[in-house]
N, CA, C and O atoms as CSV, one atom per row, in Angstrom:
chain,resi,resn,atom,element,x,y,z
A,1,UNK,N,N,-12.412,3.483,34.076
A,1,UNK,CA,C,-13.149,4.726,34.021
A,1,UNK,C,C,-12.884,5.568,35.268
A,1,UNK,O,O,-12.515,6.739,35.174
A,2,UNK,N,N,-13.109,4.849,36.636
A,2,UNK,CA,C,-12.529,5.792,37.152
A,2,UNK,C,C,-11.284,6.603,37.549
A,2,UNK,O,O,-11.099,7.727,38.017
A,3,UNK,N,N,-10.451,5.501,37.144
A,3,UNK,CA,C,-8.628,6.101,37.140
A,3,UNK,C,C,-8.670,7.504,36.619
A,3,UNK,O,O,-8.182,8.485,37.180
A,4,UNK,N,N,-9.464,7.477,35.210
A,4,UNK,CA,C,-9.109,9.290,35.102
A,4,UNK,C,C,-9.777,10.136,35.875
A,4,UNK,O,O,-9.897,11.264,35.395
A,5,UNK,N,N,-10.276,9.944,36.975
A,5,UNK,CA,C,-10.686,10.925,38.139
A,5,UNK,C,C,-9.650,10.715,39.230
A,5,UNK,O,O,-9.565,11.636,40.042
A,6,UNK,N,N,-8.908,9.751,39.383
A,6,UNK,CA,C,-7.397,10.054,40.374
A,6,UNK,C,C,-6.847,11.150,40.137
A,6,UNK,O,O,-6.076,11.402,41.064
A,7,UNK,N,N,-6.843,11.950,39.357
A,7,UNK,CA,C,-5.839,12.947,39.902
A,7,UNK,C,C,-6.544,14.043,40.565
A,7,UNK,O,O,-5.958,14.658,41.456
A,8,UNK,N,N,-8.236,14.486,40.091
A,8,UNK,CA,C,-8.856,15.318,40.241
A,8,UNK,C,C,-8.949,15.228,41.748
A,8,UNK,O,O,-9.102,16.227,42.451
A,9,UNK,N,N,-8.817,13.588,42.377
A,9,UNK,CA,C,-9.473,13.098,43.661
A,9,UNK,C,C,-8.022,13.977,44.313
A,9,UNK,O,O,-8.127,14.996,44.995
A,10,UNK,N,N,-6.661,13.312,43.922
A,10,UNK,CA,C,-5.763,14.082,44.423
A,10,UNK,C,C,-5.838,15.313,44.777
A,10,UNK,O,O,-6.094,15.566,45.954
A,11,UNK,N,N,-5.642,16.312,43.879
A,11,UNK,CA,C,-5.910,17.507,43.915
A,11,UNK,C,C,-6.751,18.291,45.002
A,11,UNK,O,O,-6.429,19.203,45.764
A,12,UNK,N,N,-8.127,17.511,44.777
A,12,UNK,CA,C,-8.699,17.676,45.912
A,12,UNK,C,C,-8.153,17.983,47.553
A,12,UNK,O,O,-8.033,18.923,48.339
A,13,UNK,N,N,-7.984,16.914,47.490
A,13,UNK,CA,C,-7.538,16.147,48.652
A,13,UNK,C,C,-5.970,17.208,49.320
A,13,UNK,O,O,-5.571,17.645,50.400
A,14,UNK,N,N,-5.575,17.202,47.999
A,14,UNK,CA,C,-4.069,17.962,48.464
A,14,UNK,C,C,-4.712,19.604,49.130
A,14,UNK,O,O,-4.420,20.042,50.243
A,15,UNK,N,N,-5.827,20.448,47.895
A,15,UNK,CA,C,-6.335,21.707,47.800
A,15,UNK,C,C,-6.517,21.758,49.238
A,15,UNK,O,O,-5.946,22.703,49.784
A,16,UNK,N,N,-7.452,20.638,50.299
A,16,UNK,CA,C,-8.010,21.008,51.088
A,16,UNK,C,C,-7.258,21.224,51.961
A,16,UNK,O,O,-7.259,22.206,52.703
A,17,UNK,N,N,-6.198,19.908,51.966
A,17,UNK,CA,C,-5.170,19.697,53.446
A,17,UNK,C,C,-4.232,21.016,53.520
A,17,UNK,O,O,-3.811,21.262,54.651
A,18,UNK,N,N,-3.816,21.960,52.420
A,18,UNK,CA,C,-3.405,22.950,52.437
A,18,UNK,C,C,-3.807,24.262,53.143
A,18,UNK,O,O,-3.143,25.106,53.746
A,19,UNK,N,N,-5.537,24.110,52.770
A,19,UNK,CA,C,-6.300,25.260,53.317
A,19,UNK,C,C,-6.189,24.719,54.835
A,19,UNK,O,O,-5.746,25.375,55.778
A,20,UNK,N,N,-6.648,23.473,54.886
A,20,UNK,CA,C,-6.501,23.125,56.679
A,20,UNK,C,C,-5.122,23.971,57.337
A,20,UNK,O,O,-5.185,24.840,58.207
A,21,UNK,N,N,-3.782,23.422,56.618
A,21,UNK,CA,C,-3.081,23.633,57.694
A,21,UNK,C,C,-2.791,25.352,57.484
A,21,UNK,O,O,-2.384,26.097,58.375
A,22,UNK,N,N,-3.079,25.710,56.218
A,22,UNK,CA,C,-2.860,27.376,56.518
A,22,UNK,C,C,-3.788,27.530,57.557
A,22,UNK,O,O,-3.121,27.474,58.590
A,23,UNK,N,N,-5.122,27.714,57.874
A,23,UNK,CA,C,-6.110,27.916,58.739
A,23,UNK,C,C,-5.381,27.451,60.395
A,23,UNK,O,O,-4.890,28.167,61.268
A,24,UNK,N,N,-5.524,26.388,60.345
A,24,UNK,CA,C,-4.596,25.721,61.401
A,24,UNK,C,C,-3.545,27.210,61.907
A,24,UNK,O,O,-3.609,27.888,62.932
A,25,UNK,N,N,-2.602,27.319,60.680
A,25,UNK,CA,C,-1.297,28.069,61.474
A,25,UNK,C,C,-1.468,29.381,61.612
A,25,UNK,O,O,-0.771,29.965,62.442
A,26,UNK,N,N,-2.419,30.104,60.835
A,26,UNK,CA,C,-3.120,31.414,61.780
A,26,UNK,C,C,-3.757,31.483,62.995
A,26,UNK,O,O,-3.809,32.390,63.826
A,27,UNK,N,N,-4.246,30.350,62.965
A,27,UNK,CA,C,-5.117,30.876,64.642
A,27,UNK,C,C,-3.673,30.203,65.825
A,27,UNK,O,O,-3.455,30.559,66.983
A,28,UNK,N,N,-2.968,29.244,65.056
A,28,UNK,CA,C,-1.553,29.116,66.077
A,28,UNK,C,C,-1.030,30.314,66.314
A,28,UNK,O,O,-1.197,30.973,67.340
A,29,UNK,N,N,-0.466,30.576,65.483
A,29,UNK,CA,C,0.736,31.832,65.283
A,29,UNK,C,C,0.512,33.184,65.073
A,29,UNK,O,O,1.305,34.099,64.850
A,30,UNK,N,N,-0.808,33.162,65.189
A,30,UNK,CA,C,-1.968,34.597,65.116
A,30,UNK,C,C,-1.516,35.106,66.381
A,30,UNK,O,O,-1.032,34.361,67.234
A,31,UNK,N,N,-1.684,36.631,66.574
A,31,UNK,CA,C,-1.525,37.351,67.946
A,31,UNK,C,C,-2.993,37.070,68.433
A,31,UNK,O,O,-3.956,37.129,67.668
A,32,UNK,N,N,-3.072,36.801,69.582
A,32,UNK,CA,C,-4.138,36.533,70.520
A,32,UNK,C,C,-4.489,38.158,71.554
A,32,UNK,O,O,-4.581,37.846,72.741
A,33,UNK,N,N,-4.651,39.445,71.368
A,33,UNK,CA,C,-4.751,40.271,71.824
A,33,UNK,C,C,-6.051,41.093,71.857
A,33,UNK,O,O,-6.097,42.260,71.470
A,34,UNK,N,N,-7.028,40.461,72.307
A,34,UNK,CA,C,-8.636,40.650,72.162
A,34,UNK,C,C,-8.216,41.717,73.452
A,34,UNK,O,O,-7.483,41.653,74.440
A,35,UNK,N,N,-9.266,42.880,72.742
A,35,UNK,CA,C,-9.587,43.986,73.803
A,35,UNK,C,C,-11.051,44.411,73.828
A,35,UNK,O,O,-11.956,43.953,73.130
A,36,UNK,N,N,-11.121,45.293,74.682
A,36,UNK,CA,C,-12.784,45.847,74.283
A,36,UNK,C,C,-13.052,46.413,73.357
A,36,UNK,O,O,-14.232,46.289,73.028
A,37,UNK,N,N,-12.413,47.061,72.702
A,37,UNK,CA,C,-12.626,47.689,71.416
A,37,UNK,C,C,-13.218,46.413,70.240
A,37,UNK,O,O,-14.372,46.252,69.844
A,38,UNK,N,N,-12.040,45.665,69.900
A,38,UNK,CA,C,-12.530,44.043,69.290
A,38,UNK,C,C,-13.171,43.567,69.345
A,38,UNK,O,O,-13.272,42.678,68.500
A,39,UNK,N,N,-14.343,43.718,70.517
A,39,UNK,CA,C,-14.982,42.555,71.161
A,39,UNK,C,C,-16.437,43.488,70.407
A,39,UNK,O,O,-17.216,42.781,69.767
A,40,UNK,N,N,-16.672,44.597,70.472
A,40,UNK,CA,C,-16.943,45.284,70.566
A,40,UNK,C,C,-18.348,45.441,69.165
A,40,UNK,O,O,-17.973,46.549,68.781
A,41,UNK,N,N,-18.869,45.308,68.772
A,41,UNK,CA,C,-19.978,45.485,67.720
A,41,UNK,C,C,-19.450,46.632,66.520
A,41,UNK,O,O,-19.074,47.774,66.785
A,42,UNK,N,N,-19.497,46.241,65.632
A,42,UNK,CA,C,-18.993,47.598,64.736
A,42,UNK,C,C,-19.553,47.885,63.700
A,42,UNK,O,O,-19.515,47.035,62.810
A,43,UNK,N,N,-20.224,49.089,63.455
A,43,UNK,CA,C,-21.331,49.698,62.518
A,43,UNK,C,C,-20.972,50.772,62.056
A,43,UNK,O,O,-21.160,51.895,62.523
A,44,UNK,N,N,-20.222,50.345,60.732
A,44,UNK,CA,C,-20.113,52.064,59.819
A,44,UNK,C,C,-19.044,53.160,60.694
A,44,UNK,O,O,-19.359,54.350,60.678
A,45,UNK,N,N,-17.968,52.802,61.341
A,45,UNK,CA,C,-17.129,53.512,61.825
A,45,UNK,C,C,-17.419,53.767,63.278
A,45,UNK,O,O,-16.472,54.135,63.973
A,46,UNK,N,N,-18.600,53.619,63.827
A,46,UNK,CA,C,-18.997,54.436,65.303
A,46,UNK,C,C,-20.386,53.460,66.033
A,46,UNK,O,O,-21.044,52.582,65.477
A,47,UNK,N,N,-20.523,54.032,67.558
A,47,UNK,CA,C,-21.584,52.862,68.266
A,47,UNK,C,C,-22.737,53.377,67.392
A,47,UNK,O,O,-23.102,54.318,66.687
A,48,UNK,N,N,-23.054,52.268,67.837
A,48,UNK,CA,C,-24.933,52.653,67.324
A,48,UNK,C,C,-25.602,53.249,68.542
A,48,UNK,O,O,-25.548,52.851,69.705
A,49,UNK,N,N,-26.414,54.561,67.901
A,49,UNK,CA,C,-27.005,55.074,68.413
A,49,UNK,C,C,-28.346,55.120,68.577
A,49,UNK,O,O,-28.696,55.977,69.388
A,50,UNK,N,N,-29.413,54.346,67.972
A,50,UNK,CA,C,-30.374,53.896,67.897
A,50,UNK,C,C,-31.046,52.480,67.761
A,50,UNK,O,O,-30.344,51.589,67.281
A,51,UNK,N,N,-31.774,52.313,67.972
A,51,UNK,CA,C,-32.474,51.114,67.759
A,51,UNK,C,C,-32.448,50.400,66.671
A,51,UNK,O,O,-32.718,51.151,65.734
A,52,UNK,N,N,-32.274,49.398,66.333
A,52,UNK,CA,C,-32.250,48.507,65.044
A,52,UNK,C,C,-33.300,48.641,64.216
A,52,UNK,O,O,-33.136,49.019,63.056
A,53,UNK,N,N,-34.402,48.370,64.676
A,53,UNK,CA,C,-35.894,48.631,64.190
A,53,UNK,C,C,-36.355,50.101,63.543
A,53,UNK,O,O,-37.493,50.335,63.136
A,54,UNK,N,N,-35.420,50.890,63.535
A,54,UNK,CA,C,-35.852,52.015,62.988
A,54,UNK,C,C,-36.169,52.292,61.366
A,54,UNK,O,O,-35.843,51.583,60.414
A,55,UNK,N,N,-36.694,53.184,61.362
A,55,UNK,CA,C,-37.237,53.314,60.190
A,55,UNK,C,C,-36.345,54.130,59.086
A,55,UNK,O,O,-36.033,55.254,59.479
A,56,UNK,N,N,-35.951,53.840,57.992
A,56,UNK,CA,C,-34.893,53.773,57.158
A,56,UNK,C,C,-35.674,54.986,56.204
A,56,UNK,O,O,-36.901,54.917,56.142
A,57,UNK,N,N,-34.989,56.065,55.483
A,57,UNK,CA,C,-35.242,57.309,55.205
A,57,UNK,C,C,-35.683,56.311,53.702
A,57,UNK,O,O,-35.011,55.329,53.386
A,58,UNK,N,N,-37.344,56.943,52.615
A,58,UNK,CA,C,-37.223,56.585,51.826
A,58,UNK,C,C,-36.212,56.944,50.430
A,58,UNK,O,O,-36.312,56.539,49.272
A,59,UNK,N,N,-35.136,57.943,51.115
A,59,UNK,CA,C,-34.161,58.130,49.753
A,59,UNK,C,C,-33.353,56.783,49.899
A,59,UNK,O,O,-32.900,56.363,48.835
A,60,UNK,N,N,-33.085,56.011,51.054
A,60,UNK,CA,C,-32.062,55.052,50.716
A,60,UNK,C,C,-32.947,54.265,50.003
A,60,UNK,O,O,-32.999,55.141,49.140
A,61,UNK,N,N,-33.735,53.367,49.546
A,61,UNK,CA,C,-34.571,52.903,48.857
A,61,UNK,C,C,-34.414,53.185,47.178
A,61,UNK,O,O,-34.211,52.347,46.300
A,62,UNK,N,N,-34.574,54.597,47.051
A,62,UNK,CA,C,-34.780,55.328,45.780
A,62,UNK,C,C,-32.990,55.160,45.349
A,62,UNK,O,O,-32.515,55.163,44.213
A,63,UNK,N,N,-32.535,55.074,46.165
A,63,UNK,CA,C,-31.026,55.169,45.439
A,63,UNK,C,C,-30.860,53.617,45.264
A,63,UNK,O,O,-29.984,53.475,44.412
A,64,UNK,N,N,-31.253,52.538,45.635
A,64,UNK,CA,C,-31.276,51.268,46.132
A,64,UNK,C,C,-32.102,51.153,44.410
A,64,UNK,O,O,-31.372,50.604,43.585
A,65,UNK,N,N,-32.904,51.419,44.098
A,65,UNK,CA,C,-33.860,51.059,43.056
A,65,UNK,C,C,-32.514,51.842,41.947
A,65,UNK,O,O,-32.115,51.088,41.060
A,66,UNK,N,N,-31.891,53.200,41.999
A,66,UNK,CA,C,-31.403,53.394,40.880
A,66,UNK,C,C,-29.825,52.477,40.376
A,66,UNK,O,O,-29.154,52.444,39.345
A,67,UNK,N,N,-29.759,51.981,41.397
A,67,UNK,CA,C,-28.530,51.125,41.478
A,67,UNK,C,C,-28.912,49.825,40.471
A,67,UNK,O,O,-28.306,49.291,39.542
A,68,UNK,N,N,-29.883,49.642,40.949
A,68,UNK,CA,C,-30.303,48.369,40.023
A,68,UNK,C,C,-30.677,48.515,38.554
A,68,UNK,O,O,-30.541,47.729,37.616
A,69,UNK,N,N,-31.289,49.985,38.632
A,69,UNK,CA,C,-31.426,50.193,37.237
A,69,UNK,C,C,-30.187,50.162,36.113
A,69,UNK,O,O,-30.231,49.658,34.990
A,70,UNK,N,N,-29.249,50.741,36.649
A,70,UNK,CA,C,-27.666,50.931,35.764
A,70,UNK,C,C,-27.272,49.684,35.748
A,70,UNK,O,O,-26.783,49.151,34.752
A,71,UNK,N,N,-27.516,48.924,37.230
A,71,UNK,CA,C,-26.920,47.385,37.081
A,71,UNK,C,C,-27.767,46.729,36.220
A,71,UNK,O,O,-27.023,45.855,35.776
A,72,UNK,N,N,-29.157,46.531,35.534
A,72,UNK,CA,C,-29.709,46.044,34.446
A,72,UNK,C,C,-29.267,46.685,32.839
A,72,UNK,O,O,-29.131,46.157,31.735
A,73,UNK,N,N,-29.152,47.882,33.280
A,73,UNK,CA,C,-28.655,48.695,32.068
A,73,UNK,C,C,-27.452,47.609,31.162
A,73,UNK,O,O,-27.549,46.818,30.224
A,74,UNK,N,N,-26.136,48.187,32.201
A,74,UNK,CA,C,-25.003,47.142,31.764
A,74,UNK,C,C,-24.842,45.920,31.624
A,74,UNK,O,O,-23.975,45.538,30.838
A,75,UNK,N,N,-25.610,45.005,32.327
A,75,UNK,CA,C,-25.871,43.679,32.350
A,75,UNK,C,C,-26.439,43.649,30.833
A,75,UNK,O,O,-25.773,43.018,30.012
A,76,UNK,N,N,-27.449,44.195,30.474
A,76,UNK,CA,C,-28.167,43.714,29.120
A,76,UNK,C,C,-27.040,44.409,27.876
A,76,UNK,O,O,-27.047,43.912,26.750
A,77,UNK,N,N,-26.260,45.381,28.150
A,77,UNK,CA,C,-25.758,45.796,27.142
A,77,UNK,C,C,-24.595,45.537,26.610
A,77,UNK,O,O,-24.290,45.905,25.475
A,78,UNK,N,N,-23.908,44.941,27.310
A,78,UNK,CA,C,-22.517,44.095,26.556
A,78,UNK,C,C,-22.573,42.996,25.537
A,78,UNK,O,O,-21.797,42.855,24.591
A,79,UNK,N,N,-24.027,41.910,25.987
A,79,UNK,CA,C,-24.176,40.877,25.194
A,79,UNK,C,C,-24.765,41.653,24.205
A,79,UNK,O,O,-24.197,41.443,23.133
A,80,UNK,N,N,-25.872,42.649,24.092
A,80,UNK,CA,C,-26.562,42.623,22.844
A,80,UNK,C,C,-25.330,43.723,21.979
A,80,UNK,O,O,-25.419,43.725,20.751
A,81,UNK,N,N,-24.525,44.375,22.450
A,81,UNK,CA,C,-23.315,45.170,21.256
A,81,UNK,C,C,-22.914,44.179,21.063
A,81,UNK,O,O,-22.757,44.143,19.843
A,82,UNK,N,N,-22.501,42.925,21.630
A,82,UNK,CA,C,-21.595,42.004,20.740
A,82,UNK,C,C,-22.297,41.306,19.719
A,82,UNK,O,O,-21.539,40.817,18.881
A,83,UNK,N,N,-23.461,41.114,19.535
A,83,UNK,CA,C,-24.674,40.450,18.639
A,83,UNK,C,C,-25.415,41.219,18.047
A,83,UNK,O,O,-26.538,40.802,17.766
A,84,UNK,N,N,-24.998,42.706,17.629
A,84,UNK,CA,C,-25.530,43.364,17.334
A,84,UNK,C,C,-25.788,43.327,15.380
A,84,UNK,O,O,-26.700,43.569,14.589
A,85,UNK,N,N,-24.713,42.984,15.347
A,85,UNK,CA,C,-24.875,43.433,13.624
A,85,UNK,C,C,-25.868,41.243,13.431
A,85,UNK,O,O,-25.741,40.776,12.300
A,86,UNK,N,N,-26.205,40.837,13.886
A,86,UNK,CA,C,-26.854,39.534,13.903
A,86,UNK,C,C,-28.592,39.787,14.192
A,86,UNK,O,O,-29.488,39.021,13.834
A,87,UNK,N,N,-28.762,41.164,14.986
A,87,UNK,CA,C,-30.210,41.275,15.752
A,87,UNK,C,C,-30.837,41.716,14.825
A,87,UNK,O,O,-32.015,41.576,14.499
A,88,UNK,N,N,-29.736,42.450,14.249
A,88,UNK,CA,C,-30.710,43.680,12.788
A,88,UNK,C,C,-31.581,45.000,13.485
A,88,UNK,O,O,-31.662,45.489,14.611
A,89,UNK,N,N,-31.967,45.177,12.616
A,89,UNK,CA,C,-33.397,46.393,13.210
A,89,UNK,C,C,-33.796,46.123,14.587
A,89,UNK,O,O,-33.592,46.692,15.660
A,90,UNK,N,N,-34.566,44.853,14.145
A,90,UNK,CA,C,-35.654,44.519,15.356
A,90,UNK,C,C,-35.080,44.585,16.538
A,90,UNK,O,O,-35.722,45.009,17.498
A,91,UNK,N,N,-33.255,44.012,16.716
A,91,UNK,CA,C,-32.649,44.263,18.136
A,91,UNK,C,C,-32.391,45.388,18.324
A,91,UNK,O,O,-32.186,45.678,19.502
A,92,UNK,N,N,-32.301,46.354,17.431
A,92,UNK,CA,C,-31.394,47.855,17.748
A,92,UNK,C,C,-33.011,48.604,18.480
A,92,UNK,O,O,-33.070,49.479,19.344
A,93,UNK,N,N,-34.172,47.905,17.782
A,93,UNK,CA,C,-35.396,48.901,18.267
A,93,UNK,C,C,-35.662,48.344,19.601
A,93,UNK,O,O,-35.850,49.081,20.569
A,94,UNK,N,N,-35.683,46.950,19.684
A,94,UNK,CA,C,-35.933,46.399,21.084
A,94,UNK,C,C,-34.954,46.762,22.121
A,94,UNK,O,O,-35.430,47.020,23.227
A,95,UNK,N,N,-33.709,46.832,21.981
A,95,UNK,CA,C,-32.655,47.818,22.947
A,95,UNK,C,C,-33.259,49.319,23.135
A,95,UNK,O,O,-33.593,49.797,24.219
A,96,UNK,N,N,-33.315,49.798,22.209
A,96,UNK,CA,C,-34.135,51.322,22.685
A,96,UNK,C,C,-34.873,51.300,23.208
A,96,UNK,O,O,-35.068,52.225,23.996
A,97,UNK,N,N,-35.751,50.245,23.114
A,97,UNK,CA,C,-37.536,50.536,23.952
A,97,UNK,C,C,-36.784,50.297,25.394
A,97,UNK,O,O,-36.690,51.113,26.310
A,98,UNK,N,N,-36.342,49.133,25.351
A,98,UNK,CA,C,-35.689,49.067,26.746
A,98,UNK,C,C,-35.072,50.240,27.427
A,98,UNK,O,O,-35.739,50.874,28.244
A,99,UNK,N,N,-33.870,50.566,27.153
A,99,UNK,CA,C,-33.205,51.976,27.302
A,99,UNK,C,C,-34.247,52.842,27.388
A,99,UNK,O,O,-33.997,53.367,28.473
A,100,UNK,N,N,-35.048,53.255,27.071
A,100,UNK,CA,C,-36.178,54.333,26.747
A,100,UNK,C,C,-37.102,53.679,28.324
A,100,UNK,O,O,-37.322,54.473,29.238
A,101,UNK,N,N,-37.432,52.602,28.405
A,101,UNK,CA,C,-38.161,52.371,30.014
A,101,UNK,C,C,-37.167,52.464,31.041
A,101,UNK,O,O,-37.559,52.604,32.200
A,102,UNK,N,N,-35.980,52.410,30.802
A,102,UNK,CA,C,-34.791,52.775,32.223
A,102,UNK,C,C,-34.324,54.116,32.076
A,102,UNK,O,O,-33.655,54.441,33.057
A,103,UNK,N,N,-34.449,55.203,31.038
A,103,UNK,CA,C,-34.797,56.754,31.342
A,103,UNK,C,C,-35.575,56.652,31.837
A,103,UNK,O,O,-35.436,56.959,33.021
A,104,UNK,N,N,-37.002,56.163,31.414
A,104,UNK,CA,C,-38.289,56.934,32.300
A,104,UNK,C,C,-37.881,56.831,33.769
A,104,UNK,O,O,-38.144,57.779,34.508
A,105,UNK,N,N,-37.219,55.684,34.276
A,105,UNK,CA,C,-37.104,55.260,35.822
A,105,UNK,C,C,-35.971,56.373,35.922
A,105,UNK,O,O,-36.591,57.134,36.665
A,106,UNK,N,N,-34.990,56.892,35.750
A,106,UNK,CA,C,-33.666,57.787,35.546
A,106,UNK,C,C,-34.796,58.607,36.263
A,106,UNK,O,O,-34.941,58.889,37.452
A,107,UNK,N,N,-35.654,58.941,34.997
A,107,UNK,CA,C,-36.501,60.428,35.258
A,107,UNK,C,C,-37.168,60.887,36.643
A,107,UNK,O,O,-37.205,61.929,37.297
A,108,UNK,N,N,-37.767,59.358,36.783
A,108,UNK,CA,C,-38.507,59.190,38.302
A,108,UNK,C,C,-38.020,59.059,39.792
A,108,UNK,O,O,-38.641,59.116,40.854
A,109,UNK,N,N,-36.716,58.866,39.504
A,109,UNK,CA,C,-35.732,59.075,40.244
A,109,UNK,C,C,-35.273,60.327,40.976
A,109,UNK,O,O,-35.144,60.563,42.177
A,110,UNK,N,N,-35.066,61.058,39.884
A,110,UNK,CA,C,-34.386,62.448,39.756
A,110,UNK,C,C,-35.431,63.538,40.000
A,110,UNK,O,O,-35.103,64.678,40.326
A,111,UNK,N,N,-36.851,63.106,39.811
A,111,UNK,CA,C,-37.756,64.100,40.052
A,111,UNK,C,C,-38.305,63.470,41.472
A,111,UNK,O,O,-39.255,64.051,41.998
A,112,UNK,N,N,-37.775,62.363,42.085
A,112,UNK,CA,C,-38.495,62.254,42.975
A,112,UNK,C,C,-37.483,62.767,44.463
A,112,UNK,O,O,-37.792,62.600,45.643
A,113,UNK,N,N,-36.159,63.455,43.875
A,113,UNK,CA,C,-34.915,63.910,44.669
A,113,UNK,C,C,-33.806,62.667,45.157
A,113,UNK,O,O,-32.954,62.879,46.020
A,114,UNK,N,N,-33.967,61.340,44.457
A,114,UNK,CA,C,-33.003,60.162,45.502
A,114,UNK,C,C,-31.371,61.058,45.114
A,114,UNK,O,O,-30.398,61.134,45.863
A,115,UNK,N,N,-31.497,61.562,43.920
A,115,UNK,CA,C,-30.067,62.059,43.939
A,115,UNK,C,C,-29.440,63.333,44.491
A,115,UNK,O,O,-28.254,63.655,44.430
A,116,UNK,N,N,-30.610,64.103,45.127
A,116,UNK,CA,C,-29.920,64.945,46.097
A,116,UNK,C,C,-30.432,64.189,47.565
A,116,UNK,O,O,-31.521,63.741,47.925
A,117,UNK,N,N,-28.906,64.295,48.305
A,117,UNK,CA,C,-28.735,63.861,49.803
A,117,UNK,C,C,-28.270,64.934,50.504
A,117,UNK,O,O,-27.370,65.722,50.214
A,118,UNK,N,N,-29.142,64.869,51.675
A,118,UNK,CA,C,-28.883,66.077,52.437
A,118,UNK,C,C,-27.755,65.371,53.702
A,118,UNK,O,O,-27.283,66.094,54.580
């Protein structure tokens, strides 16, 4: 029984020693040319100019919430078109109600300005 896990053990074993010695021969044969710039903290292209602790504008939030909404949108809607002619009615109405509560959020969104950025 366990012989048919020898090769998987191989494999293993081979997968890793590979990643070792690639890893290994970059930091060998890697240029070693650390400057201050490198060393250096890096945030979004430029230094930071403020404090970490600051307080974050509530449009990033509102765009943060509509992101998720489209990402639930599509997530639910690939499986139920492929199972669709199987759901009948009851799935085509239960997809709408759904769809119909992620407009209302669309709506609340858009009236609350996350999609205009100044």
């Amino acid at each position: 029984m366990l012989e048919n896990y020898l090769p998987i053990l191989i494999f293993l074993i081979i997968g890793f020693g590979v990643a070792v010695v690639m890893l290994a021969l970059g930091f060998v044969l890697g240029p070693q040319r650390p400057d201050q710039a490198k060393r250096s903290p890096y945030e979004c292209g430029f230094e930071a100019f403020e404090d970490s602790r600051m307080k974050f504008d509530v449009r990033y939030y509102l765009v943060a919430i509509l992101f998720i909404i489209f990402d639930l949108e599509i997530a639910f809607l690939f499986p139920w078109a492929v199972v669709l002619k199987e759901l009948g009615m009851f799935g085509f109405l239960a997809m709408v109600m759904f769809l119909g509560i992620l407009v209302i959020g669309f709506i609340y969104e858009w009236k609350k300005g996350a999609l205009e950025w100044e």
